[in-house]
C-alpha positions in Angstrom: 74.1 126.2 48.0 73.0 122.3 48.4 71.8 121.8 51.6 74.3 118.9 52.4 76.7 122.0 52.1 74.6 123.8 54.7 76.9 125.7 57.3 76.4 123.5 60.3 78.7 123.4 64.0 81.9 121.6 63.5 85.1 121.0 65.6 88.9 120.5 65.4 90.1 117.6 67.5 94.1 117.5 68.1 95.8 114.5 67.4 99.1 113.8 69.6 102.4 112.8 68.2 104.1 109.3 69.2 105.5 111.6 72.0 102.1 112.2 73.4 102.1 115.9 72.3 99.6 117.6 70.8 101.0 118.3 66.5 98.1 118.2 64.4 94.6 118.9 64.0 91.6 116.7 62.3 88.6 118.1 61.2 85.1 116.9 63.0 81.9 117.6 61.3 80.4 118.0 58.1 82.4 119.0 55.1 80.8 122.3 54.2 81.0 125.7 52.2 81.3 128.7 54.6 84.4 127.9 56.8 86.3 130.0 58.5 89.5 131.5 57.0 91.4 130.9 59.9 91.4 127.4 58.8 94.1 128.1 56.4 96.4 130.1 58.7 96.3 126.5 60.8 97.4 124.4 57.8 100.5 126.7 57.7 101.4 126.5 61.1 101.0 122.5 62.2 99.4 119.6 59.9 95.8 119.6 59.2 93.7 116.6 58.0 89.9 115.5 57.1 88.0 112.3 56.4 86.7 111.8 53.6 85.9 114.2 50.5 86.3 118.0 51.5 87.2 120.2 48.6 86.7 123.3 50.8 88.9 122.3 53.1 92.1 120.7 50.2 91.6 124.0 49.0 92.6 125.6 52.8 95.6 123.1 52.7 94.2 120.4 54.7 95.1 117.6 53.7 93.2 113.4 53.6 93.9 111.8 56.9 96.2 108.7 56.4 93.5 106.4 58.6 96.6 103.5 58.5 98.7 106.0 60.2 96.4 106.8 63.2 95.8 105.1 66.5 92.2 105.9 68.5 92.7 104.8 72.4 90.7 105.9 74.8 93.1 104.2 77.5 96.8 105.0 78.4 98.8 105.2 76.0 101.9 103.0 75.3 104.9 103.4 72.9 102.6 102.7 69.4 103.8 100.5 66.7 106.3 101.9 64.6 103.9 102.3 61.2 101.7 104.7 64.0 102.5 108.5 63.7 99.2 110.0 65.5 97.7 109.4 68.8 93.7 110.5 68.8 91.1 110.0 71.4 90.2 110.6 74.9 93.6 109.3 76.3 94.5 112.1 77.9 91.6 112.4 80.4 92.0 109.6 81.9 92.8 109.8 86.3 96.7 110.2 86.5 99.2 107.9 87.9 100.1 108.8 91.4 102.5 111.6 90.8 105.8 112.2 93.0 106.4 114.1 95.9 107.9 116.9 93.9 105.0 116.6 91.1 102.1 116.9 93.4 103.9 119.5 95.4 104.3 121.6 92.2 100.8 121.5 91.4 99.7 122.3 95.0 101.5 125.3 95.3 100.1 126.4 91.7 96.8 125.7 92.7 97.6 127.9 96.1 99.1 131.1 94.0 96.0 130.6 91.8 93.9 130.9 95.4 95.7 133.6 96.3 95.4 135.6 93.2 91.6 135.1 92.6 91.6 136.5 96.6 93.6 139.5 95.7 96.3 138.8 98.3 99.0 141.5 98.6 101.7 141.0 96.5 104.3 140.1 99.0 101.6 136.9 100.0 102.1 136.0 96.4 105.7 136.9 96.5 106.3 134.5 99.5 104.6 131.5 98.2 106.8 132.0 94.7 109.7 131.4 96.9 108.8 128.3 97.4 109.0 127.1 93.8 111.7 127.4 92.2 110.4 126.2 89.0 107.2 128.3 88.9 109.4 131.6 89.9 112.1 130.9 87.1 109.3 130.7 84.5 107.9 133.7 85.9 110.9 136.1 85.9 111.4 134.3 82.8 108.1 135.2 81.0 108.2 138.7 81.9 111.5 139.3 81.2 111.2 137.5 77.6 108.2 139.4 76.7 109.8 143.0 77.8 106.8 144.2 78.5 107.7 147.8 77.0 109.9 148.7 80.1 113.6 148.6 78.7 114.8 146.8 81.6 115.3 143.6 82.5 112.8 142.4 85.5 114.9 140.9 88.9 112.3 140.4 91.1 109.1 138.5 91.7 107.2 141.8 93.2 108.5 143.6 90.1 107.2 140.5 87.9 103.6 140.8 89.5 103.4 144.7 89.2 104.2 144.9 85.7 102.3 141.5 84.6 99.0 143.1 86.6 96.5 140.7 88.3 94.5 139.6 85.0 97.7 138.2 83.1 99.6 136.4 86.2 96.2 134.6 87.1 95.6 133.5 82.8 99.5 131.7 83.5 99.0 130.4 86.9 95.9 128.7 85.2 97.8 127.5 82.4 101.1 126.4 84.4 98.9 123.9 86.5 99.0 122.1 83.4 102.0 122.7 82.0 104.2 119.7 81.4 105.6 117.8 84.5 108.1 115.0 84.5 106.1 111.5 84.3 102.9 113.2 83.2 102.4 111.9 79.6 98.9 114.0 79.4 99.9 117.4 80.4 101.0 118.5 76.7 97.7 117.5 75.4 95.7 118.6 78.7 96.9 122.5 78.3 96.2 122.3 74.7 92.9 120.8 75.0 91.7 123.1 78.0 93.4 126.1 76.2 91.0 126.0 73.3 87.9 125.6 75.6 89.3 128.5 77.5 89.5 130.3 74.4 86.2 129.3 73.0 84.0 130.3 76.6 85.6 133.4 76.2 85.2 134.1 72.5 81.6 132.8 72.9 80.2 135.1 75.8 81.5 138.3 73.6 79.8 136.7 71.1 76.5 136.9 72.9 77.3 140.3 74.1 78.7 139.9 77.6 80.7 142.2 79.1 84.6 142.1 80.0 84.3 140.3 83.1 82.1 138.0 82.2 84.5 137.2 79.5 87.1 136.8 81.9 85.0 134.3 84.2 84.1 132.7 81.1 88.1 131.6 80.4 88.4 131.1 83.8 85.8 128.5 83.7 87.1 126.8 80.8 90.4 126.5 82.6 88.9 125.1 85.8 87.1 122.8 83.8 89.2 120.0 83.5 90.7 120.7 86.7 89.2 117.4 88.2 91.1 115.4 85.6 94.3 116.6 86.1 94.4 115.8 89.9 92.5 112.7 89.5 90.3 114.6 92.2 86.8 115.8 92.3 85.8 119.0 91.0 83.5 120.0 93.7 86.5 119.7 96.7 89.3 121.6 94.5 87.1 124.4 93.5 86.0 124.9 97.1 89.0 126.8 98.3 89.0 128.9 95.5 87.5 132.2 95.5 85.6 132.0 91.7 82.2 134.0 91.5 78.3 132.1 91.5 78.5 132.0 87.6 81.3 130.0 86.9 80.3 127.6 90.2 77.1 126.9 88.4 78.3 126.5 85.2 81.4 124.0 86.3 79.1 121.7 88.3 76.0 121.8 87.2 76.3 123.3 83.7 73.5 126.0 84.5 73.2 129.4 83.6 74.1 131.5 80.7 77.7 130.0 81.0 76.7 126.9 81.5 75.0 126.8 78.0 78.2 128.3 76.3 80.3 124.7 78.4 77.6 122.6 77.2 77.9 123.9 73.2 81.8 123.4 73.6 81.3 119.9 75.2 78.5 119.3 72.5 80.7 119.9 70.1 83.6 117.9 71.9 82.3 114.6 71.5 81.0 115.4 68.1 77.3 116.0 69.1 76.8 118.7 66.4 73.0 118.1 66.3 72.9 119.2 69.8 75.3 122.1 69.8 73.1 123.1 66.7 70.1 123.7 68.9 71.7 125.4 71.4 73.5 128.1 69.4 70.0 128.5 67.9 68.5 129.1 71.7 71.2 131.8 71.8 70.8 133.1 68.3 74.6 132.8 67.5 74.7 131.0 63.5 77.0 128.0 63.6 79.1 130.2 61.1 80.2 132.6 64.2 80.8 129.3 66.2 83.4 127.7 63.5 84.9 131.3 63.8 85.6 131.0 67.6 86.6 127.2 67.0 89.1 128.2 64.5 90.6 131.2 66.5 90.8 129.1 69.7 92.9 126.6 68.3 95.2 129.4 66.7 95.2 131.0 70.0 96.1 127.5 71.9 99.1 127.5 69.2 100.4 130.7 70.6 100.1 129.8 74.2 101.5 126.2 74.0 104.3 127.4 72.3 104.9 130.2 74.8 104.3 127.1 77.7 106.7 125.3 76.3 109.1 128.1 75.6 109.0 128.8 79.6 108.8 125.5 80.8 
């Protein structure tokens, strides 16, 4: 194989619609033999571009990025000029406008169920503070309901919704309903998508390096309390504090140490397109940068699923 066709780290970056929502992907690193099947299941599902010359991935169904057709902002983003169909760039993180009563109230309350959960409150705690949304108790009922669950009924009450969901699944959506879209809050498509496949990708990469089930489970949690900061336009430090996640995932989410801190720095690495650096740190954990474009891959199918599911339920 030449060596410029070496397997090396690469990345998907998602590209927002004029609407500000997340609707195609465009590859980020070196075009390459080696890559992952998955990548053609994703050209089926949403459009999928690359710079320059990829055979590998024409083949996979991706197709040349239209560069005349793409706007890169870093800033806000404002109604683009008609001959604009994709949004890329770090847009989306940037500190919210001040949101409405309701808004911030929303977000609160989801923040305070996701308190409660990681505490293991009794259910009729949980149940209580539900009552207080309507929104967030709609989508619940909703989601249960919708997925059947294998129970041949239909699901009537919140207490009923917890028990059958079980403790693991309801915190997952409370996490992912703190970003789910909100009126006046142009980045939350993009947010949930973007801290979905890092989710994804923590998880996928501390099986990878053979940690066990919890772990794996504070590894997504960490991914989704990563960008936690950036959707309240608040520190991370003060809206962790309340909540009851274990030394690992502290560590990792503040000062990027520990064994999950390394796996957040590789998907960060990798983020802004440092592949030379998330390179080296695979090699430190001895995982080949053909296992990493595997989890990439899969993360960004599995952020398909869930955004779809979001935005099925509200």
């Amino acid at each position: 194989m030449n060596a410029s066709l070496a397997v090396s780290p690469v990345f998907l970056n998602l590209l927002a619609n004029r609407q500000g929502k997340p609707a195609a992907l465009v590859f980020s690193g070196a075009p390459q033999d080696g890559l992952p099947q998955a990548l053609a299941e994703l050209a089926q599902k949403l459009p999928c571009y690359y710079r320059g010359e990829a055979a590998s991935l024409a083949a996979a169904g991706w197709q040349p990025l239209p560069a005349q057709r793409v706007l890169r902002t870093d800033d806000s983003v404002l109604l683009p000029a008609p001959e604009i169909d994709w949004i890329e760039g770090d847009w989306a993180l940037q500190p919210p406008e001040r949101p409405s009563g309701s808004q911030a109230a929303s977000r609160a309350l989801a923040l305070q169920l996701v308190q409660l959960v990681g505490n293991d409150a009794e259910n009729h705690e949980i149940e209580a503070l539900l009552r207080r949304d309507p929104t967030l108790s709609y989508h619940l009922l909703k989601l249960v309901n919708s997925l059947g669950m294998g129970t041949g009924r239909r699901i009537t009450s919140f207490n009923q919704a917890i028990l059958i969901l079980g403790r693991a699944q309801l915190r997952r959506w409370l996490n992912l309903m703190l970003f789910a879209a909100r009126d006046g809050d142009l980045r939350s498509a993009m947010l949930l998508a973007r801290v979905s496949v890092r989710a994804r990708m923590l998880e996928l990469l501390a099986r990878a390096t053979g940690q066990g089930k919890a772990a794996q489970e504070q590894a997504f949690m960490a991914g989704m309390f990563s960008l936690l900061g950036i959707l309240f336009g608040m520190p991370l430090e003060q809206l962790l504090a309340p909540l009851n996640i274990g030394d690992a995932a502290q560590q990792a989410l503040l000062h990027k140490q520990g064994e999950l801190g390394e796996l957040l720095s590789i998907v960060e690495a990798a983020e802004r397109g440092d592949f030379a650096e998330a390179a080296r740190r695979l090699e430190e954990l001895q995982l080949s940068p053909a296992e990493f474009n595997a989890i990439v891959a899969d993360a960004n199918l599995w952020m398909l699923e869930v955004t779809s599911e979001v935005g099925a339920h509200g």
